[in-house]
MOPAC internal coordinates of N, CA, C and O (Angstrom, degrees):
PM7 1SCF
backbone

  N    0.0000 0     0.00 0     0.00 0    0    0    0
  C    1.4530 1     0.00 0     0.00 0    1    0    0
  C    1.5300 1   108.91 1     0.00 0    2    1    0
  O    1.2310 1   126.08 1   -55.67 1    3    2    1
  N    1.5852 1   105.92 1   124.33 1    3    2    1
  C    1.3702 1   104.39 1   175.92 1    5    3    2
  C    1.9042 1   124.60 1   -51.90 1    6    5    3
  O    1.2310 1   120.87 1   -16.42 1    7    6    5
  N    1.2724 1   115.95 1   163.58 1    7    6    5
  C    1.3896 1   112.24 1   176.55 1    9    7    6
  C    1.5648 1   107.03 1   -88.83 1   10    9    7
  O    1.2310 1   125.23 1    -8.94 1   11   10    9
  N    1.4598 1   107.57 1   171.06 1   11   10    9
  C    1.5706 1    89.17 1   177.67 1   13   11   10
  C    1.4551 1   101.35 1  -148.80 1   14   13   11
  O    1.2310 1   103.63 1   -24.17 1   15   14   13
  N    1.5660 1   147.73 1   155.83 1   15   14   13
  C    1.5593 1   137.76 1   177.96 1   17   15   14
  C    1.6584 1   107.05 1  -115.52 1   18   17   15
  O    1.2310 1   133.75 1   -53.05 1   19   18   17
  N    1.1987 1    91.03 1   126.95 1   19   18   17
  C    1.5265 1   119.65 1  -158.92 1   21   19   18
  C    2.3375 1    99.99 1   -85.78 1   22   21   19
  O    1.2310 1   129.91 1    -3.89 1   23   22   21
  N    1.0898 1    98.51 1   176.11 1   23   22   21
  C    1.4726 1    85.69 1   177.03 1   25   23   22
  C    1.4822 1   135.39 1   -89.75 1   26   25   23
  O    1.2310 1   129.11 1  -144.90 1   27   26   25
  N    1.6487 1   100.04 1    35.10 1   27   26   25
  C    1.4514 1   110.27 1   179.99 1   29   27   26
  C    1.4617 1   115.80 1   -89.75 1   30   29   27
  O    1.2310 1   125.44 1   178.47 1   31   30   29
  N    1.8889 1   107.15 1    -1.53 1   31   30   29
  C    1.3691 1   135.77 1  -161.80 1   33   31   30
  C    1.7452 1    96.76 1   -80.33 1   34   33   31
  O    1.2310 1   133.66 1   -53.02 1   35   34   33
  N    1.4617 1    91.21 1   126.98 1   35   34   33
  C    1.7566 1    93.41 1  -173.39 1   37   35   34
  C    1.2826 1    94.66 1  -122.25 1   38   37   35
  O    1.2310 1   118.10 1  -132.75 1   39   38   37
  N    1.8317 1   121.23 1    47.25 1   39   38   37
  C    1.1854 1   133.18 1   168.56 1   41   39   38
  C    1.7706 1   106.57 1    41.83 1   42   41   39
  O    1.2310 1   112.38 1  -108.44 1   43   42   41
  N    1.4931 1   131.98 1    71.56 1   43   42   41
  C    1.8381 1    91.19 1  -178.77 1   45   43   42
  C    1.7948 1    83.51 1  -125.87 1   46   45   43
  O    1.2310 1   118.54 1  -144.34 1   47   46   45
  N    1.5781 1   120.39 1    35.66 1   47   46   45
  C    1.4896 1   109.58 1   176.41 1   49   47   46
  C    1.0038 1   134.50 1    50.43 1   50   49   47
  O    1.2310 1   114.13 1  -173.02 1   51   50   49
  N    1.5653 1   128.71 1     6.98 1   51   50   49
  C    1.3762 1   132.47 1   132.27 1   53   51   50
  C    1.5893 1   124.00 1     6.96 1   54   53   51
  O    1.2310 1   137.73 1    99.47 1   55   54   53
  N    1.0352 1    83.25 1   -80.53 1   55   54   53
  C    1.7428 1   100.54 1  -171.05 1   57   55   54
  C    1.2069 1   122.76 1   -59.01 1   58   57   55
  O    1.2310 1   123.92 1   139.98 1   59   58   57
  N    1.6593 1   110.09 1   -40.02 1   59   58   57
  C    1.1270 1   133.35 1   170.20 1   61   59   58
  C    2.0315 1   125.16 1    -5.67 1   62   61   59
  O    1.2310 1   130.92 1   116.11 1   63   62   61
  N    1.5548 1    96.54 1   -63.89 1   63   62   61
  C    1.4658 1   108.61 1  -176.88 1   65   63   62
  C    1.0935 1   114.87 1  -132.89 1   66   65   63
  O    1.2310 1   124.56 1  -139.72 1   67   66   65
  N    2.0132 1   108.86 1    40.28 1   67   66   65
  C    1.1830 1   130.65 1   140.52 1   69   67   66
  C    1.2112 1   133.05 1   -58.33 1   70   69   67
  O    1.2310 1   127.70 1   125.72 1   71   70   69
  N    1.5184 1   102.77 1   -54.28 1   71   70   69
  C    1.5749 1   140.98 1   163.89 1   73   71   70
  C    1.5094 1   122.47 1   -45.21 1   74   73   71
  O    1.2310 1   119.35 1   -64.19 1   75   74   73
  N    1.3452 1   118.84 1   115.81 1   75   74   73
  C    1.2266 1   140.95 1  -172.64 1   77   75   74
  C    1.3296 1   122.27 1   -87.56 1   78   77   75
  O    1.2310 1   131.88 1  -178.58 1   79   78   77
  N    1.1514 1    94.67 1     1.42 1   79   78   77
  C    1.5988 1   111.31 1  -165.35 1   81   79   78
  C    1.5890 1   107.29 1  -121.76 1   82   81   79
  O    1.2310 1   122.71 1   162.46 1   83   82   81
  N    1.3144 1   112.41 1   -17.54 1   83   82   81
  C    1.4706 1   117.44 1  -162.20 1   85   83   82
  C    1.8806 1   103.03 1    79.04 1   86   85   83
  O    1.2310 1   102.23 1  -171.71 1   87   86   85
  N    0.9261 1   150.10 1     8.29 1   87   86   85
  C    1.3837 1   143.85 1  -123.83 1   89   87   86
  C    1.5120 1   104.44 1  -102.16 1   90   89   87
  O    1.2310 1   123.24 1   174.61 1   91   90   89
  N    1.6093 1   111.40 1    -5.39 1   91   90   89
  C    1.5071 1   101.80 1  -170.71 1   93   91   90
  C    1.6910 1   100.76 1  -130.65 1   94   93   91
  O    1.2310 1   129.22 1   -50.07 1   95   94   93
  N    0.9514 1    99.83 1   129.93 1   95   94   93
  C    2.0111 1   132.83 1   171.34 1   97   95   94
  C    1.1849 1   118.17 1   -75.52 1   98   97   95
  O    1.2310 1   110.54 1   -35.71 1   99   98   97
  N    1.3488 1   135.38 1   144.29 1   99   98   97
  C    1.7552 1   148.70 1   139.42 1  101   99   98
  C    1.2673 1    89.15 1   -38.84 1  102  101   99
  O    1.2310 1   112.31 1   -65.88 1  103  102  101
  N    1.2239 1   132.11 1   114.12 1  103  102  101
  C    2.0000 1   121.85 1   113.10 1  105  103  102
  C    1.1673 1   136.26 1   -71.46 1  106  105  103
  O    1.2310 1   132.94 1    -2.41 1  107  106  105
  N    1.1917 1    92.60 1   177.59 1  107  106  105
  C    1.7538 1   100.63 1   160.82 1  109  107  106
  C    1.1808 1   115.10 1  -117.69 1  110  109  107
  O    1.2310 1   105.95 1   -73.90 1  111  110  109
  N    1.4654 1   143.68 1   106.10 1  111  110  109
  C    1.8792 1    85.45 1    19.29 1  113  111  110
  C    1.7360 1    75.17 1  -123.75 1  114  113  111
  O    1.2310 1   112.66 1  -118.28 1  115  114  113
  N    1.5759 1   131.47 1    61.72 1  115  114  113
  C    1.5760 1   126.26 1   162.53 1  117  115  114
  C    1.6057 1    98.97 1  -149.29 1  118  117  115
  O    1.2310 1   127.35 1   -35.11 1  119  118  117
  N    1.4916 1   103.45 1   144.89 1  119  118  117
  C    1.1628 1   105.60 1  -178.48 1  121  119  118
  C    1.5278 1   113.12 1   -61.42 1  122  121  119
  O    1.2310 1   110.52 1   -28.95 1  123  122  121
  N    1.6427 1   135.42 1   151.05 1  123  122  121
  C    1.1835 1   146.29 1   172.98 1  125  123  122
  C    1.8494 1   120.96 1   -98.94 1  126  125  123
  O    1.2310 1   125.83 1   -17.91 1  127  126  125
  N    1.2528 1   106.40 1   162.09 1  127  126  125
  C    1.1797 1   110.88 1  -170.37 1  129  127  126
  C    1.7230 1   104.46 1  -121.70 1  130  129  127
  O    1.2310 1   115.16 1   -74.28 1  131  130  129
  N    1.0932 1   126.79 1   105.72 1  131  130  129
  C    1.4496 1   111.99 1   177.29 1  133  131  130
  C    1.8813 1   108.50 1   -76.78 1  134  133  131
  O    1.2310 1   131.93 1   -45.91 1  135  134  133
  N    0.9141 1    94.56 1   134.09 1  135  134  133
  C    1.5245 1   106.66 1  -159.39 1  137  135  134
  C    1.9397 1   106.89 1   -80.01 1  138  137  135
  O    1.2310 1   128.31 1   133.24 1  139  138  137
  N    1.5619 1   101.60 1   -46.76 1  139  138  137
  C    1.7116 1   112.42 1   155.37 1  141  139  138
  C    1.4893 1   119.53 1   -32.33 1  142  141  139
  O    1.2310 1   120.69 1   143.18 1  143  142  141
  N    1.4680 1   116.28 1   -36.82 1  143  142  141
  C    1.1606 1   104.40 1  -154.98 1  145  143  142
  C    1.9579 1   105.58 1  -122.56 1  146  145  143
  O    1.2310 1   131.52 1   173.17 1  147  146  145
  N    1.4933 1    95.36 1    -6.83 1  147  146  145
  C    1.6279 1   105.28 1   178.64 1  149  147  146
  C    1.2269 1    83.86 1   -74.59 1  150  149  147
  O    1.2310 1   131.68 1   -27.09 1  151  150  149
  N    1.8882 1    95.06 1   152.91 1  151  150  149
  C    1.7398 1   118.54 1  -172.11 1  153  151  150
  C    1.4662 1    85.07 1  -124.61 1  154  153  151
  O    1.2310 1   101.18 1  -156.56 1  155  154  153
  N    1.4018 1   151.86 1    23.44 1  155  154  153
  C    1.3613 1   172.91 1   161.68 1  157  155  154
  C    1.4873 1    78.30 1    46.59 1  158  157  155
  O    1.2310 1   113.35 1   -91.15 1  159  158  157
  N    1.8777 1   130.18 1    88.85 1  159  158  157
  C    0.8367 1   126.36 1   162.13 1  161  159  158
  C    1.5867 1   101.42 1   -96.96 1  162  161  159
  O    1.2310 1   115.15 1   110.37 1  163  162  161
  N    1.3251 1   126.80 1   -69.63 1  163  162  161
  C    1.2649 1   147.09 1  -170.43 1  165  163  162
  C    1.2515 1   144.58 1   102.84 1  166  165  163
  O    1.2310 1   135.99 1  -153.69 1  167  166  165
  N    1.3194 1    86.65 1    26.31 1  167  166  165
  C    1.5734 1   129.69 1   159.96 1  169  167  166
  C    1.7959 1   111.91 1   -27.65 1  170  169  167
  O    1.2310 1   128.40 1   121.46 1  171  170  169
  N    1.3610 1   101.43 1   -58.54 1  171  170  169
  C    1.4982 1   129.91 1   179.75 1  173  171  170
  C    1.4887 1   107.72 1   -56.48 1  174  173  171
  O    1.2310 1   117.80 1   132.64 1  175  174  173
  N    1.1949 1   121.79 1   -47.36 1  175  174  173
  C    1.4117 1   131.76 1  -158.57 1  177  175  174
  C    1.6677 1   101.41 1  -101.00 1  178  177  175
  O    1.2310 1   118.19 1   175.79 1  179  178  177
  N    1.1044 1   121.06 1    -4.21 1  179  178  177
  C    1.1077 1   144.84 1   176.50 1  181  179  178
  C    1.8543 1   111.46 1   -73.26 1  182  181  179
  O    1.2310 1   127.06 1   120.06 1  183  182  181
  N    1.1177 1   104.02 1   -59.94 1  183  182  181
  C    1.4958 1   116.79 1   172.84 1  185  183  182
  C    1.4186 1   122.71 1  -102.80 1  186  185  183
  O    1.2310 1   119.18 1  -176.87 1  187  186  185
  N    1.1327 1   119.16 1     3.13 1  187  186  185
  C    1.7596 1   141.80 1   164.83 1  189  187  186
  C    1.3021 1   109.18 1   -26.76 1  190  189  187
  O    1.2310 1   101.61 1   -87.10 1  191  190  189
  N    1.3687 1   151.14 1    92.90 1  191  190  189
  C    1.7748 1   139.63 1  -167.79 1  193  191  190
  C    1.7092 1    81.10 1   -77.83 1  194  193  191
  O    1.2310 1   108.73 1   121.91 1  195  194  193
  N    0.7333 1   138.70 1   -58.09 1  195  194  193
  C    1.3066 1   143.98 1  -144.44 1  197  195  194
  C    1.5979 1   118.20 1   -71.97 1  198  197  195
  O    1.2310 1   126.56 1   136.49 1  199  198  197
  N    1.6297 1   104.99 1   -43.51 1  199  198  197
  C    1.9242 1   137.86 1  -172.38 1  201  199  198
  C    1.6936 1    93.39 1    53.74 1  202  201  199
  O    1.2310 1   129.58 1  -121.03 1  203  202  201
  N    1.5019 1    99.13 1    58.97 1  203  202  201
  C    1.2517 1    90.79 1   153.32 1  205  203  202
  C    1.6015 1   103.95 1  -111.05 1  206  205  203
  O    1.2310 1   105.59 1  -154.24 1  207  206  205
  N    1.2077 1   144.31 1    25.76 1  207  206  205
  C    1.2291 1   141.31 1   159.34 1  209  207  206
  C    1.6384 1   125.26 1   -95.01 1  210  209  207
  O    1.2310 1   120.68 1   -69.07 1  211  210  209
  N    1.2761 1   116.31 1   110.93 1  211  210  209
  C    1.7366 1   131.01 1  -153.04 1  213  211  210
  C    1.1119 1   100.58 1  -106.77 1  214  213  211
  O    1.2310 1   115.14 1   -34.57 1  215  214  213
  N    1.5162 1   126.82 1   145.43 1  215  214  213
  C    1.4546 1   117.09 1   143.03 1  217  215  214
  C    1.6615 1   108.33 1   -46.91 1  218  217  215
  O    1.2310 1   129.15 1   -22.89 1  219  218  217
  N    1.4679 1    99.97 1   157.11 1  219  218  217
  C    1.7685 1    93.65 1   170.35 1  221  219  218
  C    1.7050 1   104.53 1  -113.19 1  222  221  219
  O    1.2310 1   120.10 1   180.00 1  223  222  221

């Protein structure tokens, strides 16, 4: 199951080029997780300042 970032995300791109997959996007206004392409490593949630990034 992909991971997903909840609204504790204060956008600062962290996670960004954590990701091995390319798997995470700019939102508006919180970064996104494309779920197709997460390999639910947790790479992302790994360097999270915030831990708003969950398994989903």
């Amino acid at each position: 199951m992909a991971y997903v970032i909840n609204e504790k995300c204060v956008a600062c791109g962290t996670c960004v080029n954590e990701c091995p997959v390319q798997a995470i996007a700019e939102g508006s206004p919180i970064y996104i997780i494309d779920a197709d392409k997460c390999v639910d490593c947790g790479a992302c949630a790994a360097v999270c300042p915030s831990e708003a990034i969950l398994p989903g």
